[in-house]
ROFI-165455 format. One record per residue (C-alpha): residue number from 1; residue in three letters; x, y negated, z negated. Coordinates in Angstrom, 1 decimal, always signed. Layout:
NUM; ALA; X; Y; Z
...
//
This chain:
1; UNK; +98.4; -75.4; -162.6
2; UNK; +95.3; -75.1; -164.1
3; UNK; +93.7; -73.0; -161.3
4; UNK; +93.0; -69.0; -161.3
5; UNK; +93.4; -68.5; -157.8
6; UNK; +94.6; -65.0; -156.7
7; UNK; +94.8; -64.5; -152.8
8; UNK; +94.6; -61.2; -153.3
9; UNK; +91.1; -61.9; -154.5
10; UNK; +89.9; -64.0; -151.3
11; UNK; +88.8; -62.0; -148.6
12; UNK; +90.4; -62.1; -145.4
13; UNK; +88.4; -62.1; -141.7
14; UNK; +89.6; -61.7; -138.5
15; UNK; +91.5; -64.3; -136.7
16; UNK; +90.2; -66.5; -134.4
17; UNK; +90.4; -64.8; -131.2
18; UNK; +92.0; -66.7; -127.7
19; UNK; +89.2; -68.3; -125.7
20; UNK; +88.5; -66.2; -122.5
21; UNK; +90.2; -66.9; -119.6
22; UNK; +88.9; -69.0; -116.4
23; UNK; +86.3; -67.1; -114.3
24; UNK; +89.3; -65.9; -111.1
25; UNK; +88.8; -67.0; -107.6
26; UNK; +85.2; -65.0; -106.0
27; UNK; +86.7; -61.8; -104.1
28; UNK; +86.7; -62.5; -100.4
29; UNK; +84.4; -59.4; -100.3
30; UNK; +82.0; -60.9; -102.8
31; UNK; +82.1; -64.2; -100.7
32; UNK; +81.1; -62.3; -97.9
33; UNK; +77.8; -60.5; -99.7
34; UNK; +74.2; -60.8; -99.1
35; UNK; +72.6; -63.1; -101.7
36; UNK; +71.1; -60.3; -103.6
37; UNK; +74.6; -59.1; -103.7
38; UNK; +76.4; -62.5; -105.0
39; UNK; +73.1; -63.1; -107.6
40; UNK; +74.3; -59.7; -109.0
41; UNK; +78.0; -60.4; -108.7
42; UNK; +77.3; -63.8; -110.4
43; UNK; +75.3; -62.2; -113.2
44; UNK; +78.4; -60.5; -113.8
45; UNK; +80.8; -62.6; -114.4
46; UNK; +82.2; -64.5; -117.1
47; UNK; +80.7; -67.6; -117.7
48; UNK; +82.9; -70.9; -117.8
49; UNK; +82.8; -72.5; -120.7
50; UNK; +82.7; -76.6; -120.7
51; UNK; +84.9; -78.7; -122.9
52; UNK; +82.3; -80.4; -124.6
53; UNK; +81.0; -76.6; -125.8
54; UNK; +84.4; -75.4; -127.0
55; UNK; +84.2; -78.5; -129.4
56; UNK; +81.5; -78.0; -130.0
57; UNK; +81.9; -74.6; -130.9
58; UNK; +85.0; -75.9; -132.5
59; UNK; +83.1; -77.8; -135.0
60; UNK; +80.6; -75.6; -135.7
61; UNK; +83.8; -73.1; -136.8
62; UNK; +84.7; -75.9; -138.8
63; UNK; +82.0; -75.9; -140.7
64; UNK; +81.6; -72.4; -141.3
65; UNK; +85.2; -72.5; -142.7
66; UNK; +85.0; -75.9; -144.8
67; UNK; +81.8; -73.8; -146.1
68; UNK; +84.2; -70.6; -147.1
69; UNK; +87.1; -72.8; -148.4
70; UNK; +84.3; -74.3; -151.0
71; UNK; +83.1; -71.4; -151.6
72; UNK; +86.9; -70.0; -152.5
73; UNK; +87.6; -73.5; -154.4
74; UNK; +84.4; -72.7; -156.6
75; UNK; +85.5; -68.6; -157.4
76; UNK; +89.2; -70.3; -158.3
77; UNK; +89.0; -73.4; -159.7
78; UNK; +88.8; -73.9; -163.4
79; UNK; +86.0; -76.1; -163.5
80; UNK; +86.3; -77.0; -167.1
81; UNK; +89.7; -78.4; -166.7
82; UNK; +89.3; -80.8; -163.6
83; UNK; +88.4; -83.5; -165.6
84; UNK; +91.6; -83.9; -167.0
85; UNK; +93.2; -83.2; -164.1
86; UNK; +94.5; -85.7; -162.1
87; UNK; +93.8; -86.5; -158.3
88; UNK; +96.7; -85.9; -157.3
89; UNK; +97.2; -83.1; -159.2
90; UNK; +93.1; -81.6; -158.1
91; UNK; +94.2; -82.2; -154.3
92; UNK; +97.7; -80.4; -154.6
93; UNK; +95.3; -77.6; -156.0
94; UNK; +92.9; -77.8; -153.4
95; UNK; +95.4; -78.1; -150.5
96; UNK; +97.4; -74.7; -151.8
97; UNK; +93.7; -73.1; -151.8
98; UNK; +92.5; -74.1; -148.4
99; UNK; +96.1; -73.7; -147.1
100; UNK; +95.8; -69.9; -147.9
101; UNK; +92.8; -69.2; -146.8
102; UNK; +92.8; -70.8; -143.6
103; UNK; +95.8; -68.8; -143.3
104; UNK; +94.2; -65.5; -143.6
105; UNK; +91.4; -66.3; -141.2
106; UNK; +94.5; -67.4; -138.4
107; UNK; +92.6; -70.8; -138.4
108; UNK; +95.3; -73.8; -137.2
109; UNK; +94.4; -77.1; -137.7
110; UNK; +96.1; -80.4; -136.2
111; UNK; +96.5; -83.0; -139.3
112; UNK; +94.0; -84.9; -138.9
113; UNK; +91.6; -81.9; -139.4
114; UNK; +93.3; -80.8; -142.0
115; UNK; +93.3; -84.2; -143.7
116; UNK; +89.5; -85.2; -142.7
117; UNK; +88.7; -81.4; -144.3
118; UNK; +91.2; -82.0; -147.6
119; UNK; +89.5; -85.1; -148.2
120; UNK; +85.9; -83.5; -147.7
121; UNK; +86.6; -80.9; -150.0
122; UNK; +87.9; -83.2; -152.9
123; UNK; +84.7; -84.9; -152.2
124; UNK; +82.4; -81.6; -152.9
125; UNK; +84.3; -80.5; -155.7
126; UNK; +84.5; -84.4; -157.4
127; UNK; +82.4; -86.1; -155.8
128; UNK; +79.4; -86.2; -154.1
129; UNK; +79.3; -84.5; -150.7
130; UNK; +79.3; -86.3; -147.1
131; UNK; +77.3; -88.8; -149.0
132; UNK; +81.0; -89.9; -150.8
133; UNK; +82.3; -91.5; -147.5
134; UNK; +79.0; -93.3; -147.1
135; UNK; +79.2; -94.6; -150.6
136; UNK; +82.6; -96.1; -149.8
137; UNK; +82.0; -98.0; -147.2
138; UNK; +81.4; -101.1; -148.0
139; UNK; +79.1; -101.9; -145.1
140; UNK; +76.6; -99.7; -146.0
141; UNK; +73.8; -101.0; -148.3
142; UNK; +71.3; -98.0; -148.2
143; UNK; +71.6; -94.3; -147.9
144; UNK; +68.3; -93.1; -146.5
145; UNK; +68.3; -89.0; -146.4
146; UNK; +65.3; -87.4; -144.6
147; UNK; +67.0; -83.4; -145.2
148; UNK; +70.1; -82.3; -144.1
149; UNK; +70.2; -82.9; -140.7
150; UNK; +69.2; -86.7; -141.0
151; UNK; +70.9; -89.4; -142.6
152; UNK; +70.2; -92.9; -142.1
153; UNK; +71.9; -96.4; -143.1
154; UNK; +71.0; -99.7; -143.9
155; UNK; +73.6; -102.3; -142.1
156; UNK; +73.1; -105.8; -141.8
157; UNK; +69.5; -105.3; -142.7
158; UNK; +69.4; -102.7; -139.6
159; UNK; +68.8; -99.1; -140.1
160; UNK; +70.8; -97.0; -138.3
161; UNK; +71.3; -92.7; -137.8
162; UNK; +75.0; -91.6; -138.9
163; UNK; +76.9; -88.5; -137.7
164; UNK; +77.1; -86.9; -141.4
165; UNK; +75.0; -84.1; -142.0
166; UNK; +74.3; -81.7; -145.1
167; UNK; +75.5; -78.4; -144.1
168; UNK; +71.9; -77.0; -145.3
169; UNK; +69.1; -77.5; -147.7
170; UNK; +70.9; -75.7; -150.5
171; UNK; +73.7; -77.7; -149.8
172; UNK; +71.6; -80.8; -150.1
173; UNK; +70.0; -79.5; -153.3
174; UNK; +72.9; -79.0; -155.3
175; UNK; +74.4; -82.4; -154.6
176; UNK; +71.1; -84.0; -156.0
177; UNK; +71.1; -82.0; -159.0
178; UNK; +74.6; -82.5; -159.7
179; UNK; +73.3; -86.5; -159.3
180; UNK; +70.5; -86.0; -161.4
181; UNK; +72.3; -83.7; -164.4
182; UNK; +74.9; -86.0; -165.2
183; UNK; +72.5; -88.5; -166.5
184; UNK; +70.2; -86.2; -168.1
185; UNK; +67.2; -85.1; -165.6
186; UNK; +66.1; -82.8; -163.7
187; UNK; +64.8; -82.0; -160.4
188; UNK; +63.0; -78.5; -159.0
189; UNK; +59.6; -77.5; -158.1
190; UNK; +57.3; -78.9; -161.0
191; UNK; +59.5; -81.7; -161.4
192; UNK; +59.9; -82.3; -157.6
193; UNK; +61.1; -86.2; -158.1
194; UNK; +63.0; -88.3; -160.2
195; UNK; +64.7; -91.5; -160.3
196; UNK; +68.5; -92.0; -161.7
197; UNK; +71.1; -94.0; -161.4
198; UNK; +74.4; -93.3; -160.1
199; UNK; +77.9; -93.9; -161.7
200; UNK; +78.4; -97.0; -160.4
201; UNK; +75.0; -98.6; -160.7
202; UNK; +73.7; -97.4; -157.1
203; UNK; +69.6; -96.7; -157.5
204; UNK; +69.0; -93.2; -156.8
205; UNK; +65.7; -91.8; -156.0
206; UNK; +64.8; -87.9; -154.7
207; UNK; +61.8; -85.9; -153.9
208; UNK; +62.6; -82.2; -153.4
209; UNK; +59.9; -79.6; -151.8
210; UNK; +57.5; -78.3; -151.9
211; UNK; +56.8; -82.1; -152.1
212; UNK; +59.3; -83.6; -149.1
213; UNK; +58.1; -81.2; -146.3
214; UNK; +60.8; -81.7; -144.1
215; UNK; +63.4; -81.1; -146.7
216; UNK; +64.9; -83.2; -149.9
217; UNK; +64.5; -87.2; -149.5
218; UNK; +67.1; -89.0; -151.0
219; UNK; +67.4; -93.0; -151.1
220; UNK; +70.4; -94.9; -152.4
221; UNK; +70.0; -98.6; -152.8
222; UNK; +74.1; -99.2; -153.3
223; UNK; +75.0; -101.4; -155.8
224; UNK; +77.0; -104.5; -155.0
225; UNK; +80.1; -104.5; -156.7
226; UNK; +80.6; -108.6; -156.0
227; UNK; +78.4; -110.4; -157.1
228; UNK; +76.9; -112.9; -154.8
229; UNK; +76.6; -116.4; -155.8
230; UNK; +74.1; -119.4; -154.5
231; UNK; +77.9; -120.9; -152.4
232; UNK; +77.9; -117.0; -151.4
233; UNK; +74.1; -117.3; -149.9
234; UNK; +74.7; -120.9; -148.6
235; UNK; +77.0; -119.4; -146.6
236; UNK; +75.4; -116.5; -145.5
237; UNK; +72.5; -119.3; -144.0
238; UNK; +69.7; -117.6; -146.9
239; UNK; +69.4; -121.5; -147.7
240; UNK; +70.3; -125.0; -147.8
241; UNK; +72.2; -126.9; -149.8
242; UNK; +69.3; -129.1; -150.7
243; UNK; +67.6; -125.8; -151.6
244; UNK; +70.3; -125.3; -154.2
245; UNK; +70.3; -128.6; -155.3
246; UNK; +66.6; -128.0; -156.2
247; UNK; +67.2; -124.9; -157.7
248; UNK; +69.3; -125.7; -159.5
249; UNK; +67.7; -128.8; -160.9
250; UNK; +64.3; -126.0; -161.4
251; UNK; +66.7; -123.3; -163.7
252; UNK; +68.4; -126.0; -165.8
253; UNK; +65.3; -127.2; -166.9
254; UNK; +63.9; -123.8; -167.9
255; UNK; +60.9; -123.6; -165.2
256; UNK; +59.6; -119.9; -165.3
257; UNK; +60.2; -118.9; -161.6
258; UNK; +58.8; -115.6; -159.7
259; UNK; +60.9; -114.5; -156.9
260; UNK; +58.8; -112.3; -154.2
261; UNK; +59.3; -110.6; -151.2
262; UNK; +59.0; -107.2; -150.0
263; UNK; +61.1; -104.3; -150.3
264; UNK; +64.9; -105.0; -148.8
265; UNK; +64.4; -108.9; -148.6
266; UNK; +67.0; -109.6; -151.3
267; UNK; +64.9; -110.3; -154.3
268; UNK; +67.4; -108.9; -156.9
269; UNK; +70.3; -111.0; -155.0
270; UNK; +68.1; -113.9; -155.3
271; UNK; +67.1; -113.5; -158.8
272; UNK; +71.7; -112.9; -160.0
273; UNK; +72.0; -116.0; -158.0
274; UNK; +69.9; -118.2; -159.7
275; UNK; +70.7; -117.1; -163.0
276; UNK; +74.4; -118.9; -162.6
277; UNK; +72.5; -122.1; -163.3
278; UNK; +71.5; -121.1; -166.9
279; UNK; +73.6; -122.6; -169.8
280; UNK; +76.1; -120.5; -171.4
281; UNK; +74.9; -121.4; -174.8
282; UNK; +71.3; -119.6; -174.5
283; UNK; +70.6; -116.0; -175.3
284; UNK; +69.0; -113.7; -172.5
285; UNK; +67.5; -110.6; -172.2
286; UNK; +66.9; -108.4; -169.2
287; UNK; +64.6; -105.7; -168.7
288; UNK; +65.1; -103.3; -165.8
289; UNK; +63.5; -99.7; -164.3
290; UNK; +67.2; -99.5; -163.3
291; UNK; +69.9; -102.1; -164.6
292; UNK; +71.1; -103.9; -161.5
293; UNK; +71.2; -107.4; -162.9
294; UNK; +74.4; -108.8; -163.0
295; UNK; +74.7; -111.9; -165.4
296; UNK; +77.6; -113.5; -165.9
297; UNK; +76.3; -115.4; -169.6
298; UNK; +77.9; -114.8; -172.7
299; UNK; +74.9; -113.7; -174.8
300; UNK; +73.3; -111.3; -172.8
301; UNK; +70.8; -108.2; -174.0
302; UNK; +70.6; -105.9; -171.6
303; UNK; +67.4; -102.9; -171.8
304; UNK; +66.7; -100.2; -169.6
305; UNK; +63.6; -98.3; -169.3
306; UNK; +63.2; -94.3; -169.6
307; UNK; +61.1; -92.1; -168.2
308; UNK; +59.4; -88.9; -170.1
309; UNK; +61.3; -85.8; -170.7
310; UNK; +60.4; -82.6; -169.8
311; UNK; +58.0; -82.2; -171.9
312; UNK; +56.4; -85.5; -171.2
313; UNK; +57.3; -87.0; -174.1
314; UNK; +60.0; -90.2; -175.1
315; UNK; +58.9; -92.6; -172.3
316; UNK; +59.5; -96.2; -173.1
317; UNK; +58.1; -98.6; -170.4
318; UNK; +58.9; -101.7; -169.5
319; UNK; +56.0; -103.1; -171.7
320; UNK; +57.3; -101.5; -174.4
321; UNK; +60.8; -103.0; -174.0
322; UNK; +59.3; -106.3; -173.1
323; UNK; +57.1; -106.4; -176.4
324; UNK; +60.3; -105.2; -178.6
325; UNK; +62.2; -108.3; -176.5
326; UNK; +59.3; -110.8; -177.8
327; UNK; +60.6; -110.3; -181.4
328; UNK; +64.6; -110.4; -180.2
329; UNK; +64.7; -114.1; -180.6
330; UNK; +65.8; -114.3; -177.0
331; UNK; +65.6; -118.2; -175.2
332; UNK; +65.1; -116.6; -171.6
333; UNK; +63.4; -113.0; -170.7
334; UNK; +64.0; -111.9; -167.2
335; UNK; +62.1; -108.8; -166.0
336; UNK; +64.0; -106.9; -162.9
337; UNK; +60.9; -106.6; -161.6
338; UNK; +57.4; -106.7; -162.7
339; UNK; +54.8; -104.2; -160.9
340; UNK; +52.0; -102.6; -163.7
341; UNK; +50.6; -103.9; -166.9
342; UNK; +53.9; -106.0; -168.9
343; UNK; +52.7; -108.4; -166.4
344; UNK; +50.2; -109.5; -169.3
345; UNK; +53.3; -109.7; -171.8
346; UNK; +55.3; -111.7; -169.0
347; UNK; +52.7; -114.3; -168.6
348; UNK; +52.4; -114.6; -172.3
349; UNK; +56.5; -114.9; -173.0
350; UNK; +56.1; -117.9; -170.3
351; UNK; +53.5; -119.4; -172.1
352; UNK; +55.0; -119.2; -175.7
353; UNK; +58.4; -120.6; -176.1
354; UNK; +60.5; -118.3; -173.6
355; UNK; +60.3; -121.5; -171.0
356; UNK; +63.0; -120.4; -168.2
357; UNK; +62.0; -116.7; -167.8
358; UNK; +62.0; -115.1; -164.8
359; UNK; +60.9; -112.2; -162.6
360; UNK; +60.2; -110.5; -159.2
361; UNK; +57.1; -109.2; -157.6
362; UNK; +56.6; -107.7; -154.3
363; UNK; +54.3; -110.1; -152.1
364; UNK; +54.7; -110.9; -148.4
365; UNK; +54.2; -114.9; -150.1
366; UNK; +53.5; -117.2; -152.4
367; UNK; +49.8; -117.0; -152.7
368; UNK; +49.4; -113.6; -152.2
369; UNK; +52.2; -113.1; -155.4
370; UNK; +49.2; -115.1; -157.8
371; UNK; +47.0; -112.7; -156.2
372; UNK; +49.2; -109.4; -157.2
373; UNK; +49.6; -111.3; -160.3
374; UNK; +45.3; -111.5; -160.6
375; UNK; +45.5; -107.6; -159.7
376; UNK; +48.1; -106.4; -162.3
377; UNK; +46.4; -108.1; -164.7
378; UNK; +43.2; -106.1; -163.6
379; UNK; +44.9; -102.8; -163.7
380; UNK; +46.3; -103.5; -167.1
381; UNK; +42.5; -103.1; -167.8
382; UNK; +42.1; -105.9; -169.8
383; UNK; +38.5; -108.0; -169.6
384; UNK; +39.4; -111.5; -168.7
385; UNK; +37.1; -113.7; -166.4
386; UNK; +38.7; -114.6; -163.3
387; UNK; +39.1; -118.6; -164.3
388; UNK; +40.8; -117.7; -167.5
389; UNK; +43.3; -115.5; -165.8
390; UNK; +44.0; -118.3; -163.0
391; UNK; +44.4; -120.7; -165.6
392; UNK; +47.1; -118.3; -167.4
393; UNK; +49.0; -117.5; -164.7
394; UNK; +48.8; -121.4; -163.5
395; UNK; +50.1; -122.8; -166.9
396; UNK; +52.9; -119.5; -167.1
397; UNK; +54.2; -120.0; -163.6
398; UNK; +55.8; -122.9; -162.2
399; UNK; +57.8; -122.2; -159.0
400; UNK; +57.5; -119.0; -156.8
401; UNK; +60.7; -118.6; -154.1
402; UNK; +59.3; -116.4; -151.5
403; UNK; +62.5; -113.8; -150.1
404; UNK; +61.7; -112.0; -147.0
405; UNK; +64.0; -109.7; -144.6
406; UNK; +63.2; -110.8; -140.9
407; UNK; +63.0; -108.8; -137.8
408; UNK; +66.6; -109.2; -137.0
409; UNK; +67.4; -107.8; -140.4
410; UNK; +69.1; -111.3; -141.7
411; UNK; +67.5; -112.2; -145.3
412; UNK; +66.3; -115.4; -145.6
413; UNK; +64.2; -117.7; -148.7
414; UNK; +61.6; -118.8; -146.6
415; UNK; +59.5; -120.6; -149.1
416; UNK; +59.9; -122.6; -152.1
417; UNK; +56.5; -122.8; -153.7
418; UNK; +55.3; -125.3; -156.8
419; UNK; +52.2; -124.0; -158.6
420; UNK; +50.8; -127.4; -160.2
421; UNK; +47.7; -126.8; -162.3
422; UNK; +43.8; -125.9; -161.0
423; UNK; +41.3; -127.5; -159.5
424; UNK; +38.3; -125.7; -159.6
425; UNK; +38.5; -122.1; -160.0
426; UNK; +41.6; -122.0; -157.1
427; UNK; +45.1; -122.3; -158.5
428; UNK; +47.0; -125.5; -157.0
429; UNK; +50.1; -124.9; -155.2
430; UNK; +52.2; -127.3; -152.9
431; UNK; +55.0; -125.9; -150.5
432; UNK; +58.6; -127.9; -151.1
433; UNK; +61.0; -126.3; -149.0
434; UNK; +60.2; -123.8; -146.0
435; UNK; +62.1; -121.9; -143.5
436; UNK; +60.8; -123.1; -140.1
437; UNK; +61.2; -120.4; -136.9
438; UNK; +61.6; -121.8; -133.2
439; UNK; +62.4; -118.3; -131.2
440; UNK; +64.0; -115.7; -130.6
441; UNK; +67.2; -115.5; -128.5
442; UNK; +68.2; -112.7; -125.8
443; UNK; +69.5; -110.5; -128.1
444; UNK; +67.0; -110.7; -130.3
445; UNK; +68.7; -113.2; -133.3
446; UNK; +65.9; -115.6; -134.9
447; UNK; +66.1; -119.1; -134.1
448; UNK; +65.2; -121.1; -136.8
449; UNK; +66.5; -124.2; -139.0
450; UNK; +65.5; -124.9; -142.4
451; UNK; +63.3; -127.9; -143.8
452; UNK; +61.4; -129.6; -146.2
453; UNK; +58.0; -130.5; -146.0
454; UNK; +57.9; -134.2; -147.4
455; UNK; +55.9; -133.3; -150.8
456; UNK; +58.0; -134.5; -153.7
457; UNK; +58.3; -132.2; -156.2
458; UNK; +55.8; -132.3; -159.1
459; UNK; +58.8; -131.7; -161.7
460; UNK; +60.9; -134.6; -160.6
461; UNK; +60.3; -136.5; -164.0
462; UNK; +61.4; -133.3; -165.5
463; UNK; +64.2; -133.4; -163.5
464; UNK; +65.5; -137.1; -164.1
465; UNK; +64.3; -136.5; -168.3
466; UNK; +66.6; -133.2; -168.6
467; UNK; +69.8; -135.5; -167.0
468; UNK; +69.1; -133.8; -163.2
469; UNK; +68.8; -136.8; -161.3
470; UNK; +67.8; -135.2; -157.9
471; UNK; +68.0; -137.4; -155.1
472; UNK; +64.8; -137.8; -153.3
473; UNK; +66.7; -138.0; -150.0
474; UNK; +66.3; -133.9; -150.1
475; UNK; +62.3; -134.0; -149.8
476; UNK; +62.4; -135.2; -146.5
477; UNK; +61.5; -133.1; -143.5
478; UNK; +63.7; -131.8; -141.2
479; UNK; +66.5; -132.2; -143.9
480; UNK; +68.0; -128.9; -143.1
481; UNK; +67.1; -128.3; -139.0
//
């Protein structure tokens, strides 16, 4: 095989010794004592020791060994090799390790043990830790790690603590560099953060001490391997068929649209979902921090962003990929999301030819998105009265579809918002579509229906011009309840 294992090499420990027996029956002569006397007695002897504290103790011995049996893997595997190795081949190898060495240490394990502790180790050696199991479950959408000793995950929009822990800090450390190397970055104490992306397009974000107090934070935003499509989110109750009817109707015929919500609330999702309705036949590109769009079109240019090296040098932000995009010939540009001073460059590919582009912001709703728009624009430090940056942003944006996670961690699109021109100084929006709440129910489920709010849309001539004949039964209120 293409180990160099040698038992004589391993170092051997005692064997596990038999658990002491049951504390015997008081003597009667003990029985019989003054208190002082049976305190004393009592101090004496044995103590019994509970079921739940053998396993725990049991555990805890587990541990240590899974610990040693790494350890061994790591003196007397040939790392080099294991990558063309097979799996079955690497957990033959691993099995006839561990197999020895829990043999010298007279450690017996049932077969589930050994099989929960096989597959751990396979995960170390290939993989990435007690975080691998996580990563497989499909129910799992975020991996939240506060040290080793906490990790929390993201279900149904509920975070939740798990039983996996990081044996210690180091432990913990050396998964997140061996994240963090295979893409070409580091992480240590003047470089305490970074932000990567995992093998199979999972976000991955660290801060390491002296930075993170308590220990290494790690977030994993998982990616989804299926793609979610707008039948996918009717569905799930995110909107109405009217809603995608609309939608649908606003892609086609290339309005630039802004997708906001806060952090979790399904912006991204959103965003993959509504890019099904643009024609095969045009040419997009994508800018991303982290790629996690996932278009289906034919002709699709996809960038990615860098940070600096170590040395501080090589960057390329998003501006800088958005400007090269400019001169791409591309029909539609959609930024992953915009948060810093390409918002300039954004507006301005909206405004000159690239009608149909699209992006996310983070805003808790629709007007306060034009505001974080007004801001961006501000820290960009460009000098631009406040009226000719409203009017920008009001001839740039057409539609803003407002994403939000609600208290009972379903995702919903609770506002579809038309901006229609100025009047004044104040940037004229009307409100199409809205998601209405009535309640809550006992166990703490949102009670709420869907509806319109009677205003036609301003783009319906658009609509009916462009072949989208929309019916204008879908405008009235209560549509969706």
């Amino acid at each position: 095989m293409f180990s160099r294992y040698k038992k004589a090499s391993v170092q051997t420990a005692a064997p596990v010794q038999p658990a002491a027996p049951a504390e015997a029956p008081a003597a009667p002569e003990v029985a019989q004592a003054s208190p002082a006397a049976r305190r004393q007695a009592a101090a004496q002897a044995p103590a019994r020791v509970a079921p739940a504290d053998k396993e725990k103790k049991r555990k805890e011995r587990l541990g240590e060994v899974k610990l040693e049996l790494h350890r061994a893997l790591l003196d007397n595997l040939n790392l080099s090799a294991l990558d063309q190795a097979s799996e079955a081949e690497l957990r033959e190898e691993i099995s006839d390790i561990a197999g020895e060495v829990l043999q010298d240490k007279g450690m017996v394990l049932n077969r589930d043990e050994r099989r929960s502790m096989m597959n751990d180790l396979y995960d170390e050696v290939k993989g990435l830790g007690p975080l691998e199991a996580l990563l497989k479950d499909e129910s799992v959408s975020d991996i939240l790690v506060n040290g080793p000793q906490q990790i929390f995950v993201e279900r149904e929009g509920k975070l939740q603590l798990s039983d996996i822990t990081f044996k210690d800090e180091k432990h913990l450390m050396r998964i997140i560099d061996k994240i963090v190397s295979a893409v070409g970055r580091r992480v240590d104490e003047s470089n305490p953060y970074v932000d990567a992306r995992l093998a199979d397009g999972s976000r991955f974000n660290a801060m390491v001490p002296p930075i993170a107090i308590d220990g290494s934070l790690v977030s994993i935003r998982k990616f989804k391997k299926d793609k979610l499509g707008i039948d996918d989110l009717v569905k799930f109750g995110a909107f109405t068929e009217e809603m995608a009817i609309y939608l649908q109707a606003a892609v086609a015929t290339r309005l630039n649209v802004i997708v906001s919500g806060g952090t979790g609330s399904g912006k991204t999702t959103t965003l993959n979902a509504l890019s099904s309705f643009i024609d095969n036949s045009e040419r997009i590109l994508t800018i991303e921090d982290t790629a996690e769009l996932q278009l289906q079109q034919t002709h699709v240019g996809r960038m990615e962003s860098r940070p600096p090296n170590v040395e501080g040098k090589g960057a390329v932000t998003p501006r800088d990929c958005l400007k090269n995009a400019l001169r791409m010939r591309p029909d539609r540009i959609i930024v992953g999301e915009t948060r810093g001073e390409e918002v300039i460059d954004m507006l301005q590919a909206m405004n000159t030819g690239h009608d149909g582009s699209m992006t996310t912001i983070h805003a808790n709703s629709a007007r306060d998105g034009v505001a974080r728009l007004e801001n961006m624009i501000a820290m960009a430090g460009i000098e631009m009265p406040l009226k000719a940056m409203r009017s920008q942003i009001s001839s740039a944006v057409n539609l803003i579809v407002q994403a939000s996670r609600l208290q009972d961690g379903s995702r919903r699109m609770v506002s579809i918002t038309e901006i229609t021109g100025m009047e004044g100084d104040v940037i004229s929006m009307q409100e199409i579509f809205r998601f209405q709440r009535v309640g809550l129910t006992p166990d703490n489920k949102i009670l709420g229906h869907f509806t319109a709010t009677g205003v036609r849309s301003a783009f319906a001539e658009r609509f009916r011009m462009w072949g989208y004949d929309v019916p204008s039964s879908i405008y009235e209120p209560f549509r969706g309840a």
